[in-house]
Backbone as CSV, one residue per row, in Angstrom:
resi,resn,N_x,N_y,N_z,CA_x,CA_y,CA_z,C_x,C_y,C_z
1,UNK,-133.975,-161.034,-97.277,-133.878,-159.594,-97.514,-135.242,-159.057,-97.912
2,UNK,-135.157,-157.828,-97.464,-136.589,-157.275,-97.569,-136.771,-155.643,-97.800
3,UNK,-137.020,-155.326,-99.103,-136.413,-154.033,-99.358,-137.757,-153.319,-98.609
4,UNK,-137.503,-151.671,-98.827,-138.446,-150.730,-97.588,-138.394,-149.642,-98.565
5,UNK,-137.584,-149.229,-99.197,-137.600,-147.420,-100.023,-136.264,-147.945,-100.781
6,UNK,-136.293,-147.081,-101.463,-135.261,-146.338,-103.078,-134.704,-145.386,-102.462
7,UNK,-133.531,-144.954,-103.166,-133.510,-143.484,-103.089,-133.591,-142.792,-104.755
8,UNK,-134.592,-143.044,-105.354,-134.771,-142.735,-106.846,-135.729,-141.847,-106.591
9,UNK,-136.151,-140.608,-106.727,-137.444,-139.783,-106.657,-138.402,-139.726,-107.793
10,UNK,-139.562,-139.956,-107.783,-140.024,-139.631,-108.881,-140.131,-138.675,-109.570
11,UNK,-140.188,-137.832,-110.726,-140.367,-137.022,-111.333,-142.035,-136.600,-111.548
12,UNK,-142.756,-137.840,-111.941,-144.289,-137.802,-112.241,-144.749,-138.329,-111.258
13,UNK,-145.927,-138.163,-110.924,-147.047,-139.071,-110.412,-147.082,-140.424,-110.698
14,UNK,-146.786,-141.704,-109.810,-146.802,-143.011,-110.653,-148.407,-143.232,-110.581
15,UNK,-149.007,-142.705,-111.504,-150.652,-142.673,-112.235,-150.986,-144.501,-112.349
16,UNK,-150.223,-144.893,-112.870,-150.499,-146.433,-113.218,-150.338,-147.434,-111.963
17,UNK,-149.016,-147.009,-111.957,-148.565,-147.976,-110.307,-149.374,-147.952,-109.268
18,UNK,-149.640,-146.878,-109.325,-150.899,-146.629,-108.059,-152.268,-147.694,-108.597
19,UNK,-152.517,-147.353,-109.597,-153.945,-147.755,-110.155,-153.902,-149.137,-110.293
20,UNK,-152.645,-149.958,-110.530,-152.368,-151.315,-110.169,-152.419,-151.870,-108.958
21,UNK,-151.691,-151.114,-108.082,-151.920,-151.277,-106.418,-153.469,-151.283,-106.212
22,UNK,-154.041,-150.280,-106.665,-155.664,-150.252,-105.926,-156.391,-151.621,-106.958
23,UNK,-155.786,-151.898,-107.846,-156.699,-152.593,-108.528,-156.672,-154.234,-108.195
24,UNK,-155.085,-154.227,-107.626,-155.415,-156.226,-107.255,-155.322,-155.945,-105.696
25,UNK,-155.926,-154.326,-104.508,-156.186,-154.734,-103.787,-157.605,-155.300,-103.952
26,UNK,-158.110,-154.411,-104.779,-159.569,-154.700,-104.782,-159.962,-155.652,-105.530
27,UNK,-159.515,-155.990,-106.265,-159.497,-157.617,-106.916,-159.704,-158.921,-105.629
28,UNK,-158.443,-158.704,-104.634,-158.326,-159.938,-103.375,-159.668,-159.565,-102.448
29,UNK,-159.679,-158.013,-101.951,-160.326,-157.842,-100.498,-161.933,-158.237,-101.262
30,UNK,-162.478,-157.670,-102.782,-163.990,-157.636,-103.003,-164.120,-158.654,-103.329
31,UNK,-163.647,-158.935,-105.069,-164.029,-160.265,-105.790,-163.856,-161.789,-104.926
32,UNK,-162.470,-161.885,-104.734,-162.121,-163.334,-103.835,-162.363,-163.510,-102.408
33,UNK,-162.922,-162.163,-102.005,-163.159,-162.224,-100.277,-164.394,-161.538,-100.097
34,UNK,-165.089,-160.845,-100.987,-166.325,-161.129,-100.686,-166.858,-159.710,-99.979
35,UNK,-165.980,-158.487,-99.244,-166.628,-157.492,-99.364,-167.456,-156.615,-99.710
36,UNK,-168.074,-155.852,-99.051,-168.934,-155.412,-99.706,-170.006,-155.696,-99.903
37,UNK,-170.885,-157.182,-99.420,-171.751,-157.472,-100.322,-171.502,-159.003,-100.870
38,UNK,-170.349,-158.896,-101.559,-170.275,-160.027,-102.902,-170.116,-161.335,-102.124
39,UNK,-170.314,-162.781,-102.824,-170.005,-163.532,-101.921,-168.883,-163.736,-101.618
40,UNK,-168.691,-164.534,-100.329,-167.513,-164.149,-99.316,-166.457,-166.219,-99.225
41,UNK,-166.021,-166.302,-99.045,-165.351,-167.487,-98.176,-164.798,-168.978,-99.270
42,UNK,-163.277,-168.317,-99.385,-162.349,-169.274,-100.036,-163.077,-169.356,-101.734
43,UNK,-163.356,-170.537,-102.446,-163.677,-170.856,-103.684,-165.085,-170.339,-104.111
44,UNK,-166.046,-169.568,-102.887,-167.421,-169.404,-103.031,-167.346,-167.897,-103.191
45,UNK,-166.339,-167.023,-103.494,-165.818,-165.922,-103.813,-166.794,-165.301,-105.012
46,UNK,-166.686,-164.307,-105.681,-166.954,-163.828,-107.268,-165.868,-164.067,-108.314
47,UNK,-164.911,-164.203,-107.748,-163.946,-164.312,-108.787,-163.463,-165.965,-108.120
48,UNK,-163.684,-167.228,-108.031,-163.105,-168.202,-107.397,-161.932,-168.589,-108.121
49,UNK,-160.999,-169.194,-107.055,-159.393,-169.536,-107.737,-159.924,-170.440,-108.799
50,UNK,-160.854,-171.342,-108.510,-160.340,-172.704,-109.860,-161.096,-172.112,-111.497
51,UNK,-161.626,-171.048,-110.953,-162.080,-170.364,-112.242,-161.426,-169.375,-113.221
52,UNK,-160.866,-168.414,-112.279,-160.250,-167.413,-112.395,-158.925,-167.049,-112.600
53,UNK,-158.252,-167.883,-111.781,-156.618,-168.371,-111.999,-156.252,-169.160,-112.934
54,UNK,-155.432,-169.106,-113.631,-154.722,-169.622,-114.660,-154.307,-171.584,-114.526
55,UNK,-155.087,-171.821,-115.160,-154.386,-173.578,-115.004,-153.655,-173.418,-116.237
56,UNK,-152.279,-173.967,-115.658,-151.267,-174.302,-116.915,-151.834,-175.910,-118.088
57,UNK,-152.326,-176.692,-117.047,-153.141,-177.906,-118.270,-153.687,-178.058,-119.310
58,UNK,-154.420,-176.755,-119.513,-155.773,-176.050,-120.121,-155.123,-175.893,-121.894
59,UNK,-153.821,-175.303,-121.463,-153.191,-175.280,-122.887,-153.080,-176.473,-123.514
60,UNK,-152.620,-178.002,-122.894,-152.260,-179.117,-123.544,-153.533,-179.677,-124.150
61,UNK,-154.991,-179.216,-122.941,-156.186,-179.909,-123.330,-156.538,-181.465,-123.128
62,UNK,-155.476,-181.681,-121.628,-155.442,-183.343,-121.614,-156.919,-183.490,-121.121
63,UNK,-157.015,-184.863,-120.864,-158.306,-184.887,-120.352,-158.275,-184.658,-118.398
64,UNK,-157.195,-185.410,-117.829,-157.372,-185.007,-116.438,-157.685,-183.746,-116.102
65,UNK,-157.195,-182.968,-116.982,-156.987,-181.192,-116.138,-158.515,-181.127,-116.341
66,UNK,-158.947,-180.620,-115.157,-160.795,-180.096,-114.779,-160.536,-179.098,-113.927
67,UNK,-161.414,-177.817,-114.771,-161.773,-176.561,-114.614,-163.179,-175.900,-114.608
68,UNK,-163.415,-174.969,-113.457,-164.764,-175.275,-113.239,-166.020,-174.790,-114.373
69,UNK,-166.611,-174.982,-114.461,-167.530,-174.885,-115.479,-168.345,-173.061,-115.479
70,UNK,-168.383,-172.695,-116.234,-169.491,-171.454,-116.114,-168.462,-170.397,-116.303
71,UNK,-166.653,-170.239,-116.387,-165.425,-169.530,-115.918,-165.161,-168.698,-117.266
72,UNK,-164.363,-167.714,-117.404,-164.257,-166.861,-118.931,-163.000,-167.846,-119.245
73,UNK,-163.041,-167.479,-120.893,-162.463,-168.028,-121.892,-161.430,-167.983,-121.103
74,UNK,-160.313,-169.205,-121.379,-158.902,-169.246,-120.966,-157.919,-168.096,-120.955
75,UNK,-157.800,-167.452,-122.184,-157.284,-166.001,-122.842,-157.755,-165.203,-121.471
76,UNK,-158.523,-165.332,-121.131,-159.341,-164.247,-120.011,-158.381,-164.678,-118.914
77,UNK,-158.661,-166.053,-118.417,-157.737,-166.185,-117.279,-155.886,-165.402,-116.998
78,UNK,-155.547,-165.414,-118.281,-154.308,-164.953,-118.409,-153.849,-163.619,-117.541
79,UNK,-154.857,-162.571,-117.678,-155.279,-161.348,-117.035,-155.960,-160.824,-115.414
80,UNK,-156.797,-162.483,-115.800,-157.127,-162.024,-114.544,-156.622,-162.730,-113.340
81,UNK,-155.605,-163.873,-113.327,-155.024,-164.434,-112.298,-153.715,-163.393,-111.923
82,UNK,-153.183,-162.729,-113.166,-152.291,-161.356,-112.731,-152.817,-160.486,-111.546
83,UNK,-153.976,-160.438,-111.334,-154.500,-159.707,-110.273,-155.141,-160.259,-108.675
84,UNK,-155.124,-161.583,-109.278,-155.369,-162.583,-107.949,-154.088,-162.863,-106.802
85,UNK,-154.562,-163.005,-105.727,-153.544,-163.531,-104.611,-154.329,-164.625,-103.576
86,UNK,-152.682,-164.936,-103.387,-153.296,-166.224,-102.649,-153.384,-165.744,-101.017
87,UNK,-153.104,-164.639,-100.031,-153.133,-164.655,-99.126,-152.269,-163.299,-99.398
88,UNK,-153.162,-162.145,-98.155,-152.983,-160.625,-97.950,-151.346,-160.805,-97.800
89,UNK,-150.573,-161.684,-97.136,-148.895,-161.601,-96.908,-148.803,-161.371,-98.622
90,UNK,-149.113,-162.416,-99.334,-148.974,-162.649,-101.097,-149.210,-160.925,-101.861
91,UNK,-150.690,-160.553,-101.373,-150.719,-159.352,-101.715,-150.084,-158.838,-100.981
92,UNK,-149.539,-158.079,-99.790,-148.769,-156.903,-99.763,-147.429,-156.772,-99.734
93,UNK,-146.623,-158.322,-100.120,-145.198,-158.405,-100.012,-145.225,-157.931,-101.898
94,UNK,-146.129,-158.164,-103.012,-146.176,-158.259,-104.101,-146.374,-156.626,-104.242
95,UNK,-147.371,-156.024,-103.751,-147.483,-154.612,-103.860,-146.241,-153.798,-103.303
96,UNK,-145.743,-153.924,-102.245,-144.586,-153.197,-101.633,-143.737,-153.220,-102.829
97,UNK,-142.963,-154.437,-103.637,-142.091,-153.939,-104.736,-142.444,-153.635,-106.154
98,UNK,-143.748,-153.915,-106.095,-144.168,-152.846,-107.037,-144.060,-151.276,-107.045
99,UNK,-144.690,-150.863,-105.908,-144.092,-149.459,-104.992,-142.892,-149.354,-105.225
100,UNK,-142.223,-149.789,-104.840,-140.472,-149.762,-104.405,-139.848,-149.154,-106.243
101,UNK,-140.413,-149.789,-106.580,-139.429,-150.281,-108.283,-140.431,-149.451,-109.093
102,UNK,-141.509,-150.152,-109.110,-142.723,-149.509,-110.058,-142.941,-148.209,-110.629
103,UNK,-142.706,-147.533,-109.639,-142.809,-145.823,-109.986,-141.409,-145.838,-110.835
104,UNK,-140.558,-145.658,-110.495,-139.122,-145.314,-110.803,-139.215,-145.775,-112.723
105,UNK,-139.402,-147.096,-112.636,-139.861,-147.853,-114.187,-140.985,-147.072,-114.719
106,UNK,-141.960,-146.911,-114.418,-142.885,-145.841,-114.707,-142.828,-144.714,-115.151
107,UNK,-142.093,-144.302,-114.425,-141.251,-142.759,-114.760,-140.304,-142.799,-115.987
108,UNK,-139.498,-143.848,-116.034,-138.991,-143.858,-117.181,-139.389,-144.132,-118.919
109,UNK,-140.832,-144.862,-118.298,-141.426,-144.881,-120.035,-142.533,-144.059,-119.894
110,UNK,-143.192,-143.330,-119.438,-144.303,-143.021,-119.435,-145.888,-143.844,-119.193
111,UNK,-146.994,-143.922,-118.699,-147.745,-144.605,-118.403,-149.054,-145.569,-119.395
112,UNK,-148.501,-144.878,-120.558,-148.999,-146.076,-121.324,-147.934,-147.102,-122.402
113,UNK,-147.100,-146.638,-121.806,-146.218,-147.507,-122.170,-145.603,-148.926,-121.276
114,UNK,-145.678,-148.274,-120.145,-145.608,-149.203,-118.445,-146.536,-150.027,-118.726
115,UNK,-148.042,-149.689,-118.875,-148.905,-150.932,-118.659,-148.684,-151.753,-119.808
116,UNK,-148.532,-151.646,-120.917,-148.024,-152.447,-121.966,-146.993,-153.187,-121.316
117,UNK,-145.822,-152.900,-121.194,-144.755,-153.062,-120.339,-144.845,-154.466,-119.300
118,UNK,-145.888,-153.707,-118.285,-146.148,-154.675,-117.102,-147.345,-155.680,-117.813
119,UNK,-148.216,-155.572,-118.312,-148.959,-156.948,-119.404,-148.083,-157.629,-119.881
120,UNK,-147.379,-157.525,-120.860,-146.185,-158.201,-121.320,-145.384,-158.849,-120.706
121,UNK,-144.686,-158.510,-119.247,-144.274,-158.998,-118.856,-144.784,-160.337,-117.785
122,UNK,-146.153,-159.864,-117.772,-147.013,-160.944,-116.908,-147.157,-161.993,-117.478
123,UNK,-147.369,-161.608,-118.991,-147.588,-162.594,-119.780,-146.651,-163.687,-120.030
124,UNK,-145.134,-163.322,-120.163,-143.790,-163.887,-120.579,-143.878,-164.772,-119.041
125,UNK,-143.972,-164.277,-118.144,-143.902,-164.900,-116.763,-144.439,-166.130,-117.100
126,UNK,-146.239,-165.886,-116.846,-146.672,-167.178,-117.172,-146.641,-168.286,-118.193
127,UNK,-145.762,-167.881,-119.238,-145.272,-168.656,-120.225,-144.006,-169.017,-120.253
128,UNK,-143.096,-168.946,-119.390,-142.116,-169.998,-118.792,-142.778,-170.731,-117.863
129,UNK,-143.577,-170.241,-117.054,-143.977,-171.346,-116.250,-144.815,-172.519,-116.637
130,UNK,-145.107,-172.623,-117.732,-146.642,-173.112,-118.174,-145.538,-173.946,-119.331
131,UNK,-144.367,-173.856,-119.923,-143.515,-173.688,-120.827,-142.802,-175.338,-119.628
132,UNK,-142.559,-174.816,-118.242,-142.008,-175.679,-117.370,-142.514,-177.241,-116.839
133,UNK,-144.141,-176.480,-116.896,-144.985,-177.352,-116.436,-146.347,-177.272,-117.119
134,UNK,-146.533,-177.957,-118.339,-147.471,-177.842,-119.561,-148.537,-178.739,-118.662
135,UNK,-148.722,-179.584,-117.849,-149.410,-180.473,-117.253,-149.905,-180.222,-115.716
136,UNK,-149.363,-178.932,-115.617,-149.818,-178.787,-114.090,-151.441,-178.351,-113.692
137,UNK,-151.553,-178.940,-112.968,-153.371,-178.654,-112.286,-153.460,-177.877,-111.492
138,UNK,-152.153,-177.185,-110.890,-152.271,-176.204,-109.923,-153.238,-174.952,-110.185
139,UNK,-153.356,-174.167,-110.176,-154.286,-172.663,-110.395,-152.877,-171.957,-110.195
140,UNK,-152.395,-170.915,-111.285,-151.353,-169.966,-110.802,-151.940,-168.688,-111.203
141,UNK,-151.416,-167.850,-109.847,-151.992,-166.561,-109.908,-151.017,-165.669,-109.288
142,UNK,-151.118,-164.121,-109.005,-150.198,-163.512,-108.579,-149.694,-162.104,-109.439
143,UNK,-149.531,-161.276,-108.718,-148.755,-160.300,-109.825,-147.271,-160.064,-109.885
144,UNK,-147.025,-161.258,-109.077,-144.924,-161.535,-109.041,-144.473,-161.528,-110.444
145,UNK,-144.940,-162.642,-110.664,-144.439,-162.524,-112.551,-144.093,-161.237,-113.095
146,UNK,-145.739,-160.419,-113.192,-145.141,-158.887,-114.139,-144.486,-158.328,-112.858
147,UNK,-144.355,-158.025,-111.788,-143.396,-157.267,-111.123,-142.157,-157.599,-111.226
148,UNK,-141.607,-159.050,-111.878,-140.735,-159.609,-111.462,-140.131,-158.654,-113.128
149,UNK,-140.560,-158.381,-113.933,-140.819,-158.110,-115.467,-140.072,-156.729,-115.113
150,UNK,-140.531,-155.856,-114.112,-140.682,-154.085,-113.302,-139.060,-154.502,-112.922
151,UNK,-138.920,-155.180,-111.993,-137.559,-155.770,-111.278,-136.762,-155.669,-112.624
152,UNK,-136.810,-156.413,-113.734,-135.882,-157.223,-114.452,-134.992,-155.910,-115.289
153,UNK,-136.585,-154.603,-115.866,-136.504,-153.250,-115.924,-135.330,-152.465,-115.566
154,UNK,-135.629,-152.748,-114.303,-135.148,-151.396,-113.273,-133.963,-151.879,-112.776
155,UNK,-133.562,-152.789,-112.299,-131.847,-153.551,-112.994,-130.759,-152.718,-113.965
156,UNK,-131.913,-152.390,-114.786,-131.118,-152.033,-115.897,-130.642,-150.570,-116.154
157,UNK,-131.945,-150.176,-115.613,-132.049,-148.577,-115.949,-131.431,-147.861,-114.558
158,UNK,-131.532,-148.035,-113.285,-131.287,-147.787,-112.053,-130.139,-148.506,-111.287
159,UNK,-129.154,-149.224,-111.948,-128.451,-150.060,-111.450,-127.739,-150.241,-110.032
160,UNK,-127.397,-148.882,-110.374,-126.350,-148.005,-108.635,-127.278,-147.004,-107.751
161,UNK,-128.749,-147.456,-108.610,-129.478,-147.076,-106.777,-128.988,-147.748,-105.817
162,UNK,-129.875,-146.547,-104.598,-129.575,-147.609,-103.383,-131.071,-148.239,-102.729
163,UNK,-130.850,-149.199,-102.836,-131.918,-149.576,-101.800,-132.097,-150.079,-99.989
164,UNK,-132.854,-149.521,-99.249,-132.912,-149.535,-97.847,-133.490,-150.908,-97.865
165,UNK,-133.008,-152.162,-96.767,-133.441,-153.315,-97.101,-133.334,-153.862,-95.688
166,UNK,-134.589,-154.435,-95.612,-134.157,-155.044,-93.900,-133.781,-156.668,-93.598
167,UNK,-132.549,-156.834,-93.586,-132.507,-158.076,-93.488,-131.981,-159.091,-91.986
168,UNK,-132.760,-160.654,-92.158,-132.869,-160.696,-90.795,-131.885,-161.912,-90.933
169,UNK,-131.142,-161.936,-89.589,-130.254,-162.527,-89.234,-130.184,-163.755,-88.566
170,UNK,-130.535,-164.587,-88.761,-131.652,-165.670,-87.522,-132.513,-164.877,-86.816
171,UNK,-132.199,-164.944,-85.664,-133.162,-164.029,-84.569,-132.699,-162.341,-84.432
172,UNK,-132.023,-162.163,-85.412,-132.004,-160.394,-85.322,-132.081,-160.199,-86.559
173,UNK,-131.995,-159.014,-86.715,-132.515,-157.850,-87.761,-131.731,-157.013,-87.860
174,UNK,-131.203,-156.459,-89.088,-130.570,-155.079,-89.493,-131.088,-154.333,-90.654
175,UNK,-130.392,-153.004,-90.469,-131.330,-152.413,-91.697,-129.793,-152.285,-92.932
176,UNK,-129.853,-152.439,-94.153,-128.561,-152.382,-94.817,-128.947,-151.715,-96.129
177,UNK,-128.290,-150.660,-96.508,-128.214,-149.974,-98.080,-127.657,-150.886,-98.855
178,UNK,-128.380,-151.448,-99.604,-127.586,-152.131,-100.561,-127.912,-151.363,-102.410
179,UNK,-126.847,-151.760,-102.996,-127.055,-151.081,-104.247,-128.236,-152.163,-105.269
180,UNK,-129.143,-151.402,-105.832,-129.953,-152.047,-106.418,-128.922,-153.424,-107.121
181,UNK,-128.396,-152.987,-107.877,-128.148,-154.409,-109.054,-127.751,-155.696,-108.046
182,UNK,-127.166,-155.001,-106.853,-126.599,-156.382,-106.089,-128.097,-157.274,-105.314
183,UNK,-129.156,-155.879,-105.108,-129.915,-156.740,-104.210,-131.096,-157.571,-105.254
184,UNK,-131.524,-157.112,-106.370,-131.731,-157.871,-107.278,-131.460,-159.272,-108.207
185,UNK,-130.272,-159.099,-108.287,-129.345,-160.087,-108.857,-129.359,-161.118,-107.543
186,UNK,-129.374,-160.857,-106.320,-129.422,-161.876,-105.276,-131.122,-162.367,-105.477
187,UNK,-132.370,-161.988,-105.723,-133.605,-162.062,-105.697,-133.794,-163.026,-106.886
188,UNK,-133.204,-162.486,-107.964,-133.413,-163.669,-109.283,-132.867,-165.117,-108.915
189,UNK,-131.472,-164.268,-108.669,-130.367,-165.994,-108.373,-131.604,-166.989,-106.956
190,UNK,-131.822,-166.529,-106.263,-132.677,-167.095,-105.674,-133.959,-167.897,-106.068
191,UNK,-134.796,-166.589,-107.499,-135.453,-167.505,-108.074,-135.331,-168.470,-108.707
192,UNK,-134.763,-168.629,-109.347,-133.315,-169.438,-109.935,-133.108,-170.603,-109.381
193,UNK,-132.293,-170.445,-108.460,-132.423,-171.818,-107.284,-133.426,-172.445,-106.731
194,UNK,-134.237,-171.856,-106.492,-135.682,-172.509,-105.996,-136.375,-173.470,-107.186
195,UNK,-135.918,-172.521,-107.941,-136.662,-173.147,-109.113,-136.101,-174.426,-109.712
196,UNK,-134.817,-174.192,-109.840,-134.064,-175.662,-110.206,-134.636,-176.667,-109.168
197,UNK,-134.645,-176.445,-108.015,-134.830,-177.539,-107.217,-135.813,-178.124,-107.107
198,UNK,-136.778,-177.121,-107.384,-138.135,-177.386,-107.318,-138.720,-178.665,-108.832
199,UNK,-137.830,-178.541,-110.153,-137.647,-179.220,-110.793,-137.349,-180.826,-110.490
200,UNK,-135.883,-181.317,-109.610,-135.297,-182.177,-109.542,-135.955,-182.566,-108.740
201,UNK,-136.751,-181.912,-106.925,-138.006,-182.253,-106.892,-139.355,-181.892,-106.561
202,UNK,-140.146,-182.381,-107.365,-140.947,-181.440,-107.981,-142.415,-181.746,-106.883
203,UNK,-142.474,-182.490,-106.023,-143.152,-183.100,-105.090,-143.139,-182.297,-103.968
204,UNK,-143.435,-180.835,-103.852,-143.510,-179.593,-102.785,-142.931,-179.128,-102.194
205,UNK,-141.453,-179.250,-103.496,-140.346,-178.496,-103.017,-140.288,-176.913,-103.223
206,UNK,-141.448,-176.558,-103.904,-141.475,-175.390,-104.607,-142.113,-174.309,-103.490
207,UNK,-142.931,-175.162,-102.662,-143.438,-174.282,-101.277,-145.030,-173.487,-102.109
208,UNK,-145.092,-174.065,-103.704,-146.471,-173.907,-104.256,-146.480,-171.926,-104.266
209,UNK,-145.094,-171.872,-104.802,-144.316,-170.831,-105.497,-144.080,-170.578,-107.164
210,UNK,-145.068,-170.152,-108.035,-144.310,-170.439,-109.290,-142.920,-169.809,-110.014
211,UNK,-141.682,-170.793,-109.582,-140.288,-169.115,-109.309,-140.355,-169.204,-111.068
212,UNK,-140.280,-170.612,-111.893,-140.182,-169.802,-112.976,-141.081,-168.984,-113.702
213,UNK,-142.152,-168.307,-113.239,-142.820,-167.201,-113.674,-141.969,-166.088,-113.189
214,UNK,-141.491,-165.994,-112.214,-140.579,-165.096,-111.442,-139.538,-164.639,-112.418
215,UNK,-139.010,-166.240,-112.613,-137.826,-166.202,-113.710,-137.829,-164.846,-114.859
216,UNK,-139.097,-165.860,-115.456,-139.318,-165.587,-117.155,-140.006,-164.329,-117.255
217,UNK,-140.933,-163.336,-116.046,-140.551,-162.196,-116.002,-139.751,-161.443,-116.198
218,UNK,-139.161,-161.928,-114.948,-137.569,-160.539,-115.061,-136.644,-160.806,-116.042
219,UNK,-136.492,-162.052,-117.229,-136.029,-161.974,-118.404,-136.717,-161.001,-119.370
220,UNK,-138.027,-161.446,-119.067,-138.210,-159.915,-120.280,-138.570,-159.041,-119.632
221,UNK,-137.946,-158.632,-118.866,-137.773,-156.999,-118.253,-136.275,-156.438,-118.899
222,UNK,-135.620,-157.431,-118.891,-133.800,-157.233,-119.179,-134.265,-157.195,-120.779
223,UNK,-134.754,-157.988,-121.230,-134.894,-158.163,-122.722,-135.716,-156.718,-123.552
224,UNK,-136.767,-156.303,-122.642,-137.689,-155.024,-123.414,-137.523,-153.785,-123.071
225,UNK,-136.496,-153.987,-122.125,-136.457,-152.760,-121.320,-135.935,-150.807,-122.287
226,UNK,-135.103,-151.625,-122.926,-134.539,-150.614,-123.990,-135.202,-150.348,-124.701
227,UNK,-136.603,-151.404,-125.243,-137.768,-150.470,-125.975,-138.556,-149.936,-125.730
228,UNK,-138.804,-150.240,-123.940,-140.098,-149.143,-123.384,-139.093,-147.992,-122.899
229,UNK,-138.455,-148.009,-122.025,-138.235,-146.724,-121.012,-137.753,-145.610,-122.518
230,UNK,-138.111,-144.475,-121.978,-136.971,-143.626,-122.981,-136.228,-142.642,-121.878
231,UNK,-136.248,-142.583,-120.704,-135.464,-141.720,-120.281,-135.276,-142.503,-118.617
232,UNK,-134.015,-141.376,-117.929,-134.062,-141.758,-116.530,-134.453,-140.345,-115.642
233,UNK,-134.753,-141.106,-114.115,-134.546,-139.712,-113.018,-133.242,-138.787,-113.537
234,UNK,-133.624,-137.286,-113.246,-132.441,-136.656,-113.324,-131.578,-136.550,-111.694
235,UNK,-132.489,-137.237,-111.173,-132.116,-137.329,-109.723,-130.778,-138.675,-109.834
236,UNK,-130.745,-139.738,-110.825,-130.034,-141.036,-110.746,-128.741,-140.077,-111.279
237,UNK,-127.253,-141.024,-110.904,-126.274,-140.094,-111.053,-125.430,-139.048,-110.297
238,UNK,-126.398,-138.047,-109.294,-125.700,-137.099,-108.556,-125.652,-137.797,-107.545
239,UNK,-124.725,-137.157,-106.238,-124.053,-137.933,-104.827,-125.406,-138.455,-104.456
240,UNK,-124.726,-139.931,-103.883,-126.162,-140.617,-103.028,-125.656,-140.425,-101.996
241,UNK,-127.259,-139.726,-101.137,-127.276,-139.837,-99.700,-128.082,-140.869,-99.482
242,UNK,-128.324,-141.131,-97.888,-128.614,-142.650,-97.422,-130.196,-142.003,-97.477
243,UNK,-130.928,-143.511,-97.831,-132.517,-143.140,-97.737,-132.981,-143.432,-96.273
244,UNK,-132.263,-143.222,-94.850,-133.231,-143.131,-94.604,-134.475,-142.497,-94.030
């Protein structure tokens, strides 16, 4: 499944959401790819993955885990692998539900309350995952986690939206309204499953996915949600017509 539009309108300008979108495009296309100028190609980047991305090892302090030398304080990494991607599909399947959800959550707390909001929740992400796998050498990066945080949100507050979603059938395709809580609740349970399995086995079953950051996001989206938002669309509530 693959959502496309809401039918939630915004009220404000999503000021932040936007400024997040432009900020880990330009995070992937300049720093890690080299536009512009900067250097260009895989790890020889400005921002390189084994520097910049988050190693979960780093916390235990074993001796195997090696990280490259010259990189900002660990604390730093926390922030800035939130804005890293591993591949433009990574960034624009990650930006689209930010879009999708983002504004709507946005709208409901106001915009300095959202970025608190979406930090927090990036943060909780990577601390189930790191919580899962205290020893991993992987580099994790991504802004799934805090979106997953936006998701966990907007569940709550938007339940009986509808969302336009394209889902494919083996070799066909349909387009289907589904109501937010159902198409969500299918997205977690999924993370969910991946993730268990990826546990029992843990040898690249995961597809080099971190779902429980996914997870432990959208738990504290459900968990904070009642202390950031203070209001909803006045649009949520009256007859839904179809978005499309």
């Amino acid at each position: 499944m693959f959502p496309l539009k809401d039918n939630i309108p915004t009220e404000n300008f999503p000021v932040v959401t936007v400024a997040l979108i432009v900020a880990n495009a330009i995070v992937y296309f300049f720093f890690q790819h080299g536009l512009l100028g900067l250097p260009s190609g895989g790890d020889a980047g400005a921002w390189p993955v084994s520097t910049f991305a988050y190693i979960p090892c780093t916390i235990t302090g074993d001796t195997p885990c090696q990280t490259a030398p010259g990189g900002p304080e660990n604390w730093v990494t926390i922030f800035s692998a939130m804005f890293m991607h591993g591949s433009i599909v990574h960034l624009g399947g990650n930006m689209l539900f930010l879009w999708i959800f983002g504004n709507n959550v946005e709208d409901a707390m106001g915009p300095v309350r959202f970025v608190i909001f979406y930090l927090l929740g990036g943060i909780a992400a990577l601390a189930l995952q790191v919580a899962v796998s205290p020893d991993s050498t992987v580099p994790t990066l991504g802004a799934s986690g805090a979106i997953a945080g936006v998701l966990g949100g907007y569940i709550l507050i938007y339940p009986r939206a509808r969302v336009l979603t394209l889902v494919f059938l083996i070799v066909f395709f349909t387009f289907i309204e589904l109501p937010a809580y159902f198409f969500l609740f299918i997205w977690f349970a999924q993370q969910a499953v991946f993730g268990a399995i990826g546990l029992t086995h843990p040898t690249g079953a995961g597809g080099g996915v971190a779902y429980f950051a996914h997870v432990g996001g959208f738990l504290f989206g459900l968990a904070a949600i009642k202390l950031f938002a203070t209001r909803r669309s006045r649009a949520y509530g009256q007859p839904r017509y179809p978005v499309y």
